[in-house]
py3Dmol code that shows the C-alpha trace and the ligand (Angstrom):
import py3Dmol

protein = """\
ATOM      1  CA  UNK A   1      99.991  93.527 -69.352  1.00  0.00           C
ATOM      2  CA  UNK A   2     102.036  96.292 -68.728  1.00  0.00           C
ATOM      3  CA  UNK A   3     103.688  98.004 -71.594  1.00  0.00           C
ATOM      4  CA  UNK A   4     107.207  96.676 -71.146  1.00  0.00           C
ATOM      5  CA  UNK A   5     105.532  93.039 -71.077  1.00  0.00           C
ATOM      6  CA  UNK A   6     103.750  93.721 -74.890  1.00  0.00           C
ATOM      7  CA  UNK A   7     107.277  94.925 -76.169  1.00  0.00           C
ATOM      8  CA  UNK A   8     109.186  91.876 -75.072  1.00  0.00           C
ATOM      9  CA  UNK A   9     106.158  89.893 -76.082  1.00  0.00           C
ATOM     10  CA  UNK A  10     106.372  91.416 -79.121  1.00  0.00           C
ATOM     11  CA  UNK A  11     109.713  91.623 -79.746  1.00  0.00           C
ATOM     12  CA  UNK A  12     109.571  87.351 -79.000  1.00  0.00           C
ATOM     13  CA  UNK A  13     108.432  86.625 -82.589  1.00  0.00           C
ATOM     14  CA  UNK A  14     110.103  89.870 -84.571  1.00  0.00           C
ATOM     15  CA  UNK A  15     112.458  88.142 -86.918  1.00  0.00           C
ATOM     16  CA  UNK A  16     111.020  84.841 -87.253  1.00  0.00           C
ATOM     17  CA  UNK A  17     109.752  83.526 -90.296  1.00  0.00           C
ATOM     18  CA  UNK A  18     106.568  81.537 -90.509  1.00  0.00           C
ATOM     19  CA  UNK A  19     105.720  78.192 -91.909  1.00  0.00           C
ATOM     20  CA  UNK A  20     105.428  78.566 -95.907  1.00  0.00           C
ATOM     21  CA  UNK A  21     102.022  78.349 -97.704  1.00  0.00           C
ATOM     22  CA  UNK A  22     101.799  76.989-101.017  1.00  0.00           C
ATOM     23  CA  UNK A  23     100.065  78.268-104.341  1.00  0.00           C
ATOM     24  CA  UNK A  24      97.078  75.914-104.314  1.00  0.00           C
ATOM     25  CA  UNK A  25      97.963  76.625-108.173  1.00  0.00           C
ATOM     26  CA  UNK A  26     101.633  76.693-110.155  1.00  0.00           C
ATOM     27  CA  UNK A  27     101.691  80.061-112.670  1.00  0.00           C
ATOM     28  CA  UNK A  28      99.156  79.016-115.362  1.00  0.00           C
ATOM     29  CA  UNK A  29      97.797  81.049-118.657  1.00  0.00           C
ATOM     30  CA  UNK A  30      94.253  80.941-117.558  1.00  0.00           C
ATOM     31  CA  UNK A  31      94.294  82.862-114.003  1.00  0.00           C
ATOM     32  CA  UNK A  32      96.904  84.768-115.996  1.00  0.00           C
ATOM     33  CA  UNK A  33      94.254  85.700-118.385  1.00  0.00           C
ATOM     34  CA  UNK A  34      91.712  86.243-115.972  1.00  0.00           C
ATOM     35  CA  UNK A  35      93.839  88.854-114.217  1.00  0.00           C
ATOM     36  CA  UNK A  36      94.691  91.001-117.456  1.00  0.00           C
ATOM     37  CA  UNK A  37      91.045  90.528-118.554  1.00  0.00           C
ATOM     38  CA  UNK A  38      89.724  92.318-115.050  1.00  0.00           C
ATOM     39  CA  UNK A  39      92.853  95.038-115.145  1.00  0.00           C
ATOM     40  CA  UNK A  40      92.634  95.836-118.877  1.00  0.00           C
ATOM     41  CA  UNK A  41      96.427  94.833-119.279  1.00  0.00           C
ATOM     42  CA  UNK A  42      96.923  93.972-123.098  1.00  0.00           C
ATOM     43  CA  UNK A  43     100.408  93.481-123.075  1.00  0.00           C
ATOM     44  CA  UNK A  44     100.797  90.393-125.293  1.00  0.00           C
ATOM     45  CA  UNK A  45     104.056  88.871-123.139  1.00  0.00           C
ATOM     46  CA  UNK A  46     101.101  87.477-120.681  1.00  0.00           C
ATOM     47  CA  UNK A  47      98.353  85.804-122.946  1.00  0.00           C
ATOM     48  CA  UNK A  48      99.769  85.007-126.652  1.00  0.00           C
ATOM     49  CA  UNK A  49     102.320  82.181-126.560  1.00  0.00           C
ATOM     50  CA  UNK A  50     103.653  82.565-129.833  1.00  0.00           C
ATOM     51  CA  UNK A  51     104.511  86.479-129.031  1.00  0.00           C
ATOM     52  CA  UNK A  52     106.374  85.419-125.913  1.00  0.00           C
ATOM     53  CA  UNK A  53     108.420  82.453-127.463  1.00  0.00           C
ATOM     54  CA  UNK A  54     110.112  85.372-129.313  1.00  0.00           C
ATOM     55  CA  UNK A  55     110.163  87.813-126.447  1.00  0.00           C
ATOM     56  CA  UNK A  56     113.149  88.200-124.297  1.00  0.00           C
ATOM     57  CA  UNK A  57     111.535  85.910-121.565  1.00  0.00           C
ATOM     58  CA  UNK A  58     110.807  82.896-124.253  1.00  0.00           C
ATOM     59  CA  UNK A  59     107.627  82.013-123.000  1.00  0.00           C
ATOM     60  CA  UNK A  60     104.564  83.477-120.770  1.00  0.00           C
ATOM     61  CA  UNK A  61     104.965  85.239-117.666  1.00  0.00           C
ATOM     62  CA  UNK A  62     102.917  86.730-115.030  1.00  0.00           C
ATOM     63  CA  UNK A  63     102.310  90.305-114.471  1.00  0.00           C
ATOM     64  CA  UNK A  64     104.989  90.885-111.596  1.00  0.00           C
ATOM     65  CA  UNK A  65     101.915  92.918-110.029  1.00  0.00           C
ATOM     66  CA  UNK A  66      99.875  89.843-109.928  1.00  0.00           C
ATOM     67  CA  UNK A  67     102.180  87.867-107.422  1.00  0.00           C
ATOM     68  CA  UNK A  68      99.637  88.097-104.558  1.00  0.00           C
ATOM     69  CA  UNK A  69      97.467  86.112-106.265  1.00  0.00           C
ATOM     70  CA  UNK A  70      99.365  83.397-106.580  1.00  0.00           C
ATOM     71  CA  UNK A  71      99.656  82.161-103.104  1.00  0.00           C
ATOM     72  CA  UNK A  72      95.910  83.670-102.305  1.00  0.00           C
ATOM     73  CA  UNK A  73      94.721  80.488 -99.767  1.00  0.00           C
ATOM     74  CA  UNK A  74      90.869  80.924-101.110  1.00  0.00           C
ATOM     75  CA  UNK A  75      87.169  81.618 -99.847  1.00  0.00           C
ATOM     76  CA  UNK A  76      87.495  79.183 -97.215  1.00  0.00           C
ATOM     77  CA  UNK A  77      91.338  78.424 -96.561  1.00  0.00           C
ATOM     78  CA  UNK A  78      92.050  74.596 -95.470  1.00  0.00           C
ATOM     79  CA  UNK A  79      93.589  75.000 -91.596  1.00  0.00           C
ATOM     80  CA  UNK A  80      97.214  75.543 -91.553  1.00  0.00           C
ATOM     81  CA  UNK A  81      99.278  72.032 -92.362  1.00  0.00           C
ATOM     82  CA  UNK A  82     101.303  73.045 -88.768  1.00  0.00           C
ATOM     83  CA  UNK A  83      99.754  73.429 -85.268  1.00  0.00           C
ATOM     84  CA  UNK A  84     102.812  76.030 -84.600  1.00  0.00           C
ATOM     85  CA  UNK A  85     101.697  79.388 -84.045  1.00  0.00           C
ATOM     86  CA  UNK A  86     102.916  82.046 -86.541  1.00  0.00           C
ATOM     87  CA  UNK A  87     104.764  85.005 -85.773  1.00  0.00           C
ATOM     88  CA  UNK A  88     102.117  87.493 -87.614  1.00  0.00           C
ATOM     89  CA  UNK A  89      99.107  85.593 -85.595  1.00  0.00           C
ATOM     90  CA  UNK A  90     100.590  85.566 -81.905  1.00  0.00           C
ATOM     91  CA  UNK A  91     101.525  89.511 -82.781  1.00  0.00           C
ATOM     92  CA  UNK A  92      98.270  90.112 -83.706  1.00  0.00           C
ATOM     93  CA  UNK A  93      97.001  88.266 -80.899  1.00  0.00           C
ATOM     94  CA  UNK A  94      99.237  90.128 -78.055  1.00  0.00           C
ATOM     95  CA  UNK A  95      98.473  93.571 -79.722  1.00  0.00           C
ATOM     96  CA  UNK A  96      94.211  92.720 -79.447  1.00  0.00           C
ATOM     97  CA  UNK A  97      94.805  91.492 -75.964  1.00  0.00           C
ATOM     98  CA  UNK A  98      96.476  95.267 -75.531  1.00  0.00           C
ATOM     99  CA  UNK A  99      93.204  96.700 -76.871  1.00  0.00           C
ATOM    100  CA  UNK A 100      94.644  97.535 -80.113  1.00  0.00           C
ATOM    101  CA  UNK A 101      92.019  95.413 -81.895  1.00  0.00           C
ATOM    102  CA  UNK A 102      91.278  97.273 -85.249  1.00  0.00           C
ATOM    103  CA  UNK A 103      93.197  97.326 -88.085  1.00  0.00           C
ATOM    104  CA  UNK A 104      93.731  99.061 -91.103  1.00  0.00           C
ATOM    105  CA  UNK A 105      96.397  98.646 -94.084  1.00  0.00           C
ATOM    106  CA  UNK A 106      98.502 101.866 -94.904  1.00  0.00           C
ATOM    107  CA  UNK A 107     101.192 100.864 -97.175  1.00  0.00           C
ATOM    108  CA  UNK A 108     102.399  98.103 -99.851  1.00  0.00           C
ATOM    109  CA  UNK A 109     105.251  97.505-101.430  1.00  0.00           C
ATOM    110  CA  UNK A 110     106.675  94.849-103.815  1.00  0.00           C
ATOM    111  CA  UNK A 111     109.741  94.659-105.247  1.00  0.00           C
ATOM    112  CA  UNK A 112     110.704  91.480-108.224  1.00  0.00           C
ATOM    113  CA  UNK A 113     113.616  89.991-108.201  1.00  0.00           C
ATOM    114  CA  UNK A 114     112.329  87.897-111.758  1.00  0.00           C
ATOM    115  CA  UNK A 115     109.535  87.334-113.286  1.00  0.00           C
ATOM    116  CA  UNK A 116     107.146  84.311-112.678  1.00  0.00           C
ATOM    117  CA  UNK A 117     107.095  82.021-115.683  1.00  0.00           C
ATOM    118  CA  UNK A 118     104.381  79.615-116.249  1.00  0.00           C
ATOM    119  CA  UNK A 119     104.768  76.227-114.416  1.00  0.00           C
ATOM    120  CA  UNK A 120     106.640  78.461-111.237  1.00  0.00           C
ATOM    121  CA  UNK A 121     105.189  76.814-107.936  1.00  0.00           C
ATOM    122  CA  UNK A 122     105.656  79.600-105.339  1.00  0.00           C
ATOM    123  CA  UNK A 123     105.286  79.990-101.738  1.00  0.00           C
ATOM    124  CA  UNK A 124     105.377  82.594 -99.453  1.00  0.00           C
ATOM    125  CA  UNK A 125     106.484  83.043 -95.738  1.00  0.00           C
ATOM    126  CA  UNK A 126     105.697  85.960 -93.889  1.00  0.00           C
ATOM    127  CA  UNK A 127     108.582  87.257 -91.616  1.00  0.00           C
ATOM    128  CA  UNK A 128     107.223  90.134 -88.882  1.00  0.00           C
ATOM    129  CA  UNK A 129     109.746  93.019 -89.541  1.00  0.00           C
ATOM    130  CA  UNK A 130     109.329  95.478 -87.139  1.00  0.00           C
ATOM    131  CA  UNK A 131     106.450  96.594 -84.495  1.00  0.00           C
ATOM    132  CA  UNK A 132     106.246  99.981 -83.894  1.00  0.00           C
ATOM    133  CA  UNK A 133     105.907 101.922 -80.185  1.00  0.00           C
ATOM    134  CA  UNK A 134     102.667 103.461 -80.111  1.00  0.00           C
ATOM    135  CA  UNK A 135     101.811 106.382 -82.122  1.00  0.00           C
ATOM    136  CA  UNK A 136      98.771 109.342 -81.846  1.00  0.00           C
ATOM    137  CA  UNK A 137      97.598 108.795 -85.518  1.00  0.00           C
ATOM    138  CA  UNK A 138      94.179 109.956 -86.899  1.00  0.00           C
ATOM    139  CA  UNK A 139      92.584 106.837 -86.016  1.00  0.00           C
ATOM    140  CA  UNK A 140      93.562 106.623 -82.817  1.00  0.00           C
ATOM    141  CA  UNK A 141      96.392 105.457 -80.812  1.00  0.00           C
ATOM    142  CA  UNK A 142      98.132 101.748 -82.383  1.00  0.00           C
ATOM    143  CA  UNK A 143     101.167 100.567 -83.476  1.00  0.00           C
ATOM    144  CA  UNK A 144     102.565 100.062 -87.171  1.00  0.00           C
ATOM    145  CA  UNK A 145     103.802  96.534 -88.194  1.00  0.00           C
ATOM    146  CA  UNK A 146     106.101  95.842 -90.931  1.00  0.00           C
ATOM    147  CA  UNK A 147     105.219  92.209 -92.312  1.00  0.00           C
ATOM    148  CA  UNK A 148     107.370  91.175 -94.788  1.00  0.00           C
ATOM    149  CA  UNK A 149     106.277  88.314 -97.373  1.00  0.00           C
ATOM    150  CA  UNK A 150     109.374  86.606 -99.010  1.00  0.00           C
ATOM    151  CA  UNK A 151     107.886  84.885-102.314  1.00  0.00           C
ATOM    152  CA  UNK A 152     110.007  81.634-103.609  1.00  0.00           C
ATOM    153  CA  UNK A 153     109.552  79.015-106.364  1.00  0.00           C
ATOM    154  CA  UNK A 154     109.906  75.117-105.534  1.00  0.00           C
ATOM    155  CA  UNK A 155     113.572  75.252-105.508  1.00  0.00           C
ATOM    156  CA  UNK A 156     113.782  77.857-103.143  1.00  0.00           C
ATOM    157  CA  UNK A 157     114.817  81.214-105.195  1.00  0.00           C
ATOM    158  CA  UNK A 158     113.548  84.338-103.954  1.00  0.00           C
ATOM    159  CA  UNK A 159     111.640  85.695-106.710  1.00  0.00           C
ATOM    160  CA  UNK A 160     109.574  88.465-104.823  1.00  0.00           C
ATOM    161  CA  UNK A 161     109.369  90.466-101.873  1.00  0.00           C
ATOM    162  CA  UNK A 162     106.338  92.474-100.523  1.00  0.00           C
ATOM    163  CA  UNK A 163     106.787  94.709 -97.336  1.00  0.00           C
ATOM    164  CA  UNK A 164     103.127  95.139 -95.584  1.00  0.00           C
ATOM    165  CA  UNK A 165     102.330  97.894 -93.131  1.00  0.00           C
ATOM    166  CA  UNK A 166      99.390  97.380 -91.480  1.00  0.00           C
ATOM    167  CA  UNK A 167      98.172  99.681 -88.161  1.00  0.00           C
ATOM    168  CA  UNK A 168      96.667  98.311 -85.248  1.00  0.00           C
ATOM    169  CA  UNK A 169      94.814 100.742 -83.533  1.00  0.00           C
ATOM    170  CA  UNK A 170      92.157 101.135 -79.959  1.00  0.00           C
ATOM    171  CA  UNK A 171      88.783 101.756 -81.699  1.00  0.00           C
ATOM    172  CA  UNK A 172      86.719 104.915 -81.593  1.00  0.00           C
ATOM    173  CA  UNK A 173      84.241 102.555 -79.274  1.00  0.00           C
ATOM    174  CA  UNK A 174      87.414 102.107 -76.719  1.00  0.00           C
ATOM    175  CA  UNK A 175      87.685 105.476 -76.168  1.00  0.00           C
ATOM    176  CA  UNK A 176      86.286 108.564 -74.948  1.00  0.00           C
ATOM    177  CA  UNK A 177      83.628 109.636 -77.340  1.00  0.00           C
ATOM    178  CA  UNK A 178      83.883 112.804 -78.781  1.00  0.00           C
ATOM    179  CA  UNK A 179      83.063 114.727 -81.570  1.00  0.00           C
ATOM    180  CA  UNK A 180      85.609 114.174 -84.436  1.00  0.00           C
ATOM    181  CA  UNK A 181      85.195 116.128 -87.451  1.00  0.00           C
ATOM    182  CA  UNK A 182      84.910 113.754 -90.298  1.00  0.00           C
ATOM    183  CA  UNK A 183      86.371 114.972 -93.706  1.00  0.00           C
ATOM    184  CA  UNK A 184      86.887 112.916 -97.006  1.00  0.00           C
ATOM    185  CA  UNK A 185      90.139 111.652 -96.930  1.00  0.00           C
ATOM    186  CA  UNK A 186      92.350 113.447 -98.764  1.00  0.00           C
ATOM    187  CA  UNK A 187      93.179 113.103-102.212  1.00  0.00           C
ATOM    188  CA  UNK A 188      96.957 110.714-102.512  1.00  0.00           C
ATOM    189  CA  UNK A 189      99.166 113.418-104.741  1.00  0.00           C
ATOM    190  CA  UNK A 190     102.422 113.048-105.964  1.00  0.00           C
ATOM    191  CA  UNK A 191     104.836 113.745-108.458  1.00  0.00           C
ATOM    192  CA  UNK A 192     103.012 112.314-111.217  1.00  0.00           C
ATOM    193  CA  UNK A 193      99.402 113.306-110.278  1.00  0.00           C
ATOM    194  CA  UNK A 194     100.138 116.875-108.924  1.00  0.00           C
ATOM    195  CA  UNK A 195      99.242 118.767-112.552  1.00  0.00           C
ATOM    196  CA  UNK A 196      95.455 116.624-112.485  1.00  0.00           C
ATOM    197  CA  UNK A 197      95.205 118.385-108.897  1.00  0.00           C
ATOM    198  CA  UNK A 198      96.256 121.994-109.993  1.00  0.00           C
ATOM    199  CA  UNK A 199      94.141 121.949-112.584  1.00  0.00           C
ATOM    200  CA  UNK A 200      91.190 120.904-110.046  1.00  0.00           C
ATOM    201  CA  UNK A 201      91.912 123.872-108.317  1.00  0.00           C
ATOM    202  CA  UNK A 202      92.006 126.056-111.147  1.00  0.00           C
ATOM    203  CA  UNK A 203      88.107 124.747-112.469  1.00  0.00           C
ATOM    204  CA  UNK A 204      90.323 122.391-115.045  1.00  0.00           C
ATOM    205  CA  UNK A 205      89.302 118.862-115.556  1.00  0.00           C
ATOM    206  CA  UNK A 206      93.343 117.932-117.000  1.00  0.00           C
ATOM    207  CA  UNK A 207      93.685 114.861-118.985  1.00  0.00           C
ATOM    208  CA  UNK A 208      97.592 113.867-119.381  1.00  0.00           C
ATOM    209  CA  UNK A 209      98.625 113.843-122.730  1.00  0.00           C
ATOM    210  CA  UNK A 210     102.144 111.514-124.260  1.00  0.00           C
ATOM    211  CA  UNK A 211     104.262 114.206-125.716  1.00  0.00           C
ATOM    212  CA  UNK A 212     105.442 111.746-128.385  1.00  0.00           C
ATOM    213  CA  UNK A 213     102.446 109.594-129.655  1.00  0.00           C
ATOM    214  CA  UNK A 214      99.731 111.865-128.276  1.00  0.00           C
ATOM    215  CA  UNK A 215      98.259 109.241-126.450  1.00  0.00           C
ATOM    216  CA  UNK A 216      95.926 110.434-123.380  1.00  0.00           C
ATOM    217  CA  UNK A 217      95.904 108.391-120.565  1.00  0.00           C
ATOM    218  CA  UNK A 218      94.536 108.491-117.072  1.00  0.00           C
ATOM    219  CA  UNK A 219      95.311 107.906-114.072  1.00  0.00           C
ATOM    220  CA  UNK A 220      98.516 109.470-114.357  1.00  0.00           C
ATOM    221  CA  UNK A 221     101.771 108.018-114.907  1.00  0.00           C
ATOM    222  CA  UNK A 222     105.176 108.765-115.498  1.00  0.00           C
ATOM    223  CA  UNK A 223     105.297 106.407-118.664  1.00  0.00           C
ATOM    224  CA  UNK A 224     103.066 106.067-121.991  1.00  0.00           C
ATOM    225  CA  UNK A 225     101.805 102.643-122.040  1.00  0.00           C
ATOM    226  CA  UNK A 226     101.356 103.080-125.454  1.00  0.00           C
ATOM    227  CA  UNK A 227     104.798 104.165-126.922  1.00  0.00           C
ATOM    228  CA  UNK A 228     106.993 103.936-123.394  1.00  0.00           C
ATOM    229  CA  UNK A 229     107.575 107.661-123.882  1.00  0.00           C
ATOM    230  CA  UNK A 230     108.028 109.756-120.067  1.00  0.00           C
ATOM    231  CA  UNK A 231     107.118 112.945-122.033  1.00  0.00           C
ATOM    232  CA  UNK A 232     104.032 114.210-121.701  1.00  0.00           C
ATOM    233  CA  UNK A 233     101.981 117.692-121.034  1.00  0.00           C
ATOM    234  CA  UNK A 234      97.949 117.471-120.701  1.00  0.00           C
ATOM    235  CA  UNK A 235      94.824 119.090-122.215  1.00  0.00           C
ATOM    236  CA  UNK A 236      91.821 120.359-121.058  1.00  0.00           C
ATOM    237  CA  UNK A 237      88.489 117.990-121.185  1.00  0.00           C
ATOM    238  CA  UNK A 238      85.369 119.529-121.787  1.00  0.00           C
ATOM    239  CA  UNK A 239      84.428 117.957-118.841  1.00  0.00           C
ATOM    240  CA  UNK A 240      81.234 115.830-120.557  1.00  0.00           C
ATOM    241  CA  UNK A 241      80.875 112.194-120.601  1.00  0.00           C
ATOM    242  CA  UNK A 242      78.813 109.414-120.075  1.00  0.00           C
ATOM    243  CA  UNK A 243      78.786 106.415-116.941  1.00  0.00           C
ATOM    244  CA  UNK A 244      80.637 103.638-117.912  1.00  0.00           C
ATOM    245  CA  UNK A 245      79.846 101.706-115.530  1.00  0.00           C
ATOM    246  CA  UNK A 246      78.804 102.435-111.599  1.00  0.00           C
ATOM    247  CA  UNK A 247      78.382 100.894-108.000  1.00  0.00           C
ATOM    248  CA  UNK A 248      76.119 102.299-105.273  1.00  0.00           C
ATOM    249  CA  UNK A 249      77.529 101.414-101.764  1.00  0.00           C
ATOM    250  CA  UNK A 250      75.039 100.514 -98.690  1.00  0.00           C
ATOM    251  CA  UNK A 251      77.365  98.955 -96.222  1.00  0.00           C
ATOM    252  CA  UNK A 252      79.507 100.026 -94.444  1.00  0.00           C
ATOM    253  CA  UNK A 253      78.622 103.269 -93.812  1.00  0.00           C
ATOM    254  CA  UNK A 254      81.707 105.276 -93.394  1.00  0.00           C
ATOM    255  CA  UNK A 255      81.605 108.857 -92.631  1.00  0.00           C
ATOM    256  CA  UNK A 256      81.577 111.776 -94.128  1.00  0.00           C
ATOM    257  CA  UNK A 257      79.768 109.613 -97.031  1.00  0.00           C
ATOM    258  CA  UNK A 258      76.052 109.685 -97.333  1.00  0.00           C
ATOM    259  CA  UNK A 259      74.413 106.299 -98.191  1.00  0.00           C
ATOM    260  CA  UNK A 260      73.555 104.968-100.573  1.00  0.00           C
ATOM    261  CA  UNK A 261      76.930 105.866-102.220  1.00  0.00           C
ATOM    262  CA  UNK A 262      76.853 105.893-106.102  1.00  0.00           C
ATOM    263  CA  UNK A 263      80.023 105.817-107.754  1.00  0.00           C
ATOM    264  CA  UNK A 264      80.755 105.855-111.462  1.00  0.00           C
ATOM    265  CA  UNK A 265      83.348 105.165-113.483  1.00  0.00           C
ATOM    266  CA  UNK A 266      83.288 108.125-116.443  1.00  0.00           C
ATOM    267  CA  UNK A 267      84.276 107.865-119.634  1.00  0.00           C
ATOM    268  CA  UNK A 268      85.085 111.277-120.715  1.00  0.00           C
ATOM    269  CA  UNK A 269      84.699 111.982-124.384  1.00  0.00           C
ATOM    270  CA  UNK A 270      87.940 112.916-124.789  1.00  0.00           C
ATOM    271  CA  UNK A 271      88.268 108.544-123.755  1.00  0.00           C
ATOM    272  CA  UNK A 272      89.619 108.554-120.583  1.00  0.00           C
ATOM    273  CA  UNK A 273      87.867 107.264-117.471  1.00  0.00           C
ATOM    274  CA  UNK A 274      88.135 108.428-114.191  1.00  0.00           C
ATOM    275  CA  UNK A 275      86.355 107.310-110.762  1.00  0.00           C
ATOM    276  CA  UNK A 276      84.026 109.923-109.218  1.00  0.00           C
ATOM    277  CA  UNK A 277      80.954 110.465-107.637  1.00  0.00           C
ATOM    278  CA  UNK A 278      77.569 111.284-109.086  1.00  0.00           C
ATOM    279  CA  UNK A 279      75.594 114.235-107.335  1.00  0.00           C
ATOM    280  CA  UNK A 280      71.984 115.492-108.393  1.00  0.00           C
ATOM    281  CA  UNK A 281      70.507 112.176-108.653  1.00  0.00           C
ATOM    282  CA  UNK A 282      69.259 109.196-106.947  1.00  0.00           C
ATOM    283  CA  UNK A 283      71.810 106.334-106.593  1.00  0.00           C
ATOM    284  CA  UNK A 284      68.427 104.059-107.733  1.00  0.00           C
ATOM    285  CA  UNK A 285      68.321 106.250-111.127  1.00  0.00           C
ATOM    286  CA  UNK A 286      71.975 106.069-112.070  1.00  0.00           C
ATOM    287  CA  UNK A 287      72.280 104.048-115.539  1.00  0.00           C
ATOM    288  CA  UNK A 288      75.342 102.897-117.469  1.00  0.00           C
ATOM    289  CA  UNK A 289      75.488 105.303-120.914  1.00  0.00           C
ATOM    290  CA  UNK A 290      73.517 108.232-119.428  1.00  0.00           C
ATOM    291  CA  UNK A 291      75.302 112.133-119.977  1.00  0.00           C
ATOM    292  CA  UNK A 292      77.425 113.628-117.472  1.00  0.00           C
ATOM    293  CA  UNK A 293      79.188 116.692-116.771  1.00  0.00           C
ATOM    294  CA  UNK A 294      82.002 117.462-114.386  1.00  0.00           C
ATOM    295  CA  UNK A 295      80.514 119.545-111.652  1.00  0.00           C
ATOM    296  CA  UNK A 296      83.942 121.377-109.635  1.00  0.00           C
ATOM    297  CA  UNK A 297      82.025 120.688-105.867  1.00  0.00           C
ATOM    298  CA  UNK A 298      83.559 122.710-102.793  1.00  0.00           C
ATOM    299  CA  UNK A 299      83.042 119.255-100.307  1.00  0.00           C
ATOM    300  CA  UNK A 300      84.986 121.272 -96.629  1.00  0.00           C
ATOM    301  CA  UNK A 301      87.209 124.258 -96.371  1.00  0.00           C
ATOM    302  CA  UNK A 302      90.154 122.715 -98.016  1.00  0.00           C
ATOM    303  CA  UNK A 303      89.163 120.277-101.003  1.00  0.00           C
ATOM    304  CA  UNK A 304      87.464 120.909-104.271  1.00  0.00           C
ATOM    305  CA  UNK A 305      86.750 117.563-106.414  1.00  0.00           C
ATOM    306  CA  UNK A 306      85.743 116.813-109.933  1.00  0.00           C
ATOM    307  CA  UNK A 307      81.933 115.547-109.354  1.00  0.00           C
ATOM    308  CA  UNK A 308      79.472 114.193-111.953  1.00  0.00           C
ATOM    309  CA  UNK A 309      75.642 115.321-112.288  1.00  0.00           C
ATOM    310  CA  UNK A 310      73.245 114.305-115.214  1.00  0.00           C
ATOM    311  CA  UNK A 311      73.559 116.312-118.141  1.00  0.00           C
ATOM    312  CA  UNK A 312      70.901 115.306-120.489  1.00  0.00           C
ATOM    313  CA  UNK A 313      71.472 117.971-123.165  1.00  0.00           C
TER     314      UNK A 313
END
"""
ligand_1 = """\
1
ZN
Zn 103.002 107.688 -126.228
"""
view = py3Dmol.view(width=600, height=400)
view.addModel(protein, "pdb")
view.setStyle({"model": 0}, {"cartoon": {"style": "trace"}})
view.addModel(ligand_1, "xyz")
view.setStyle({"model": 1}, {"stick": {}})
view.zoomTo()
view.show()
């Protein structure tokens, strides 16, 4: 397949949405639940119908960030209702007959149109946006693709709209080996995070603090979740806590990270938790409650992170 074949095979389904699938479930209070349970959301709009009768929606609603789930087909997904290819599986299937067979996600965004209310039966068709020429990226040589997922309820109003970018790239295995130089990615920064950064680099473990209710909070955000207050300034922690809680990856390996992998989830004792690693012990003797410290660890030329050893004083 030459090159100008892909493109006009490509361009063949750009446009052109799929078949809708169904929520195997209409918005309900219990996977509603569920969801603020595992993301610690307490706002009282989702779970406590007699709060939300009087709130300015008059009756429970769905965390706009939850809309994925709603449409989520399951473990084992039933095949598709139509025997019509969709756009988003013939692209993928012209781009691995290219040789751009992996695939990794690099960007999501949603934006709500309403919110979901309970009974809502939604659906979502996927509509392939754009596919990008090939690009030299840092996995390799692939092409971006724009999916977009229009969400609707049973009458057919958009209610959501996510825009997907996915990369499909040729594998390290597909090409010429050679000796890449594997760093930890690099730490996401922006507006909002850049003072937790700084103060990284300056042997600070910063904690950002609500200017109005004194509130600490991490990660950062522009907004107190507490008081809704976008003023803020942060403190120092002392940089001692305890694990929370902790995973130890085996599989899949994925350089530069030695295996086992333990990572924690800290609960400073100023009360904020943060993800990090744990170094100076082995993943096997990690335990939820025991003392850590922040440990400022050079890990290549470039980045300093917070790390976590044992710190049984
Ligand atoms: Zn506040």
């Amino acid at each position: 397949m030459t090159p100008e074949e892909l493109r006009a095979g490509l361009d063949a389904w750009i446009g052109r949405e799929g078949e809708p699938s169904l929520a195997r479930d209409a918005v309900n209070p219990a996977m509603i639940r569920h969801w603020c349970d595992a993301v610690g959301d307490e706002n009282p709009v989702y779970t406590d119908r007699k709060f939300a009768a009087k709130s300015v929606h008059g009756g429970i609603v769905a965390p706009p960030t939850m809309l994925q789930a709603w449409t989520m087909a399951g473990l084992r997904p039933p095949a598709p209702a139509s025997a019509r290819p969709s756009p988003l599986s013939e692209v993928m299937r012209l781009l691995d007959a290219a040789g751009y067979t992996s695939v990794v996600a690099t960007n999501c965004r949603q934006e709500y149109r309403r919110y979901v209310r309970e009974g809502d039966l939604l659906s979502v068709t996927t509509r392939i946006a754009k596919v990008s020429e090939e690009k030299q990226t840092a996995l390799g040589a692939g092409r971006f693709i724009d999916e977009e997922m229009i969400y609707r309820d049973a009458t057919g109003e958009e209610v959501a709209r996510m825009t997907f970018r996915i990369l499909k790239f040729v594998p390290p295995a597909a090409r010429p080996a050679a000796a890449p130089v594997r760093r930890r990615p690099r730490p996401a920064q922006s507006h909002d995070n850049a003072f937790f950064w700084q103060g990284v680099a300056a042997g600070e473990l910063r904690i950002q603090r609500c200017s109005a209710c004194r509130a600490l909070r991490h990660p950062p955000g522009p907004m107190c979740p507490h008081c809704q207050s976008l003023d803020w300034d942060a403190i120092v922690s002392a940089g001692r806590g305890h694990v929370f809680s902790f995973v130890v990856a085996h599989h899949p390996p994925v350089p530069p990270f030695s295996y086992p992998n333990a990572i924690a989830l800290i609960e400073l004792d100023e009360g904020t938790r943060l993800v990090s690693n744990l170094v100076g012990i082995a993943p096997a003797d990690v335990a939820i409650g025991m003392r850590v410290r922040v440990e400022f660890t050079r890990v290549d030329d470039e980045l300093v992170l917070p790390l976590f050893r044992p710190d049984p004083a």
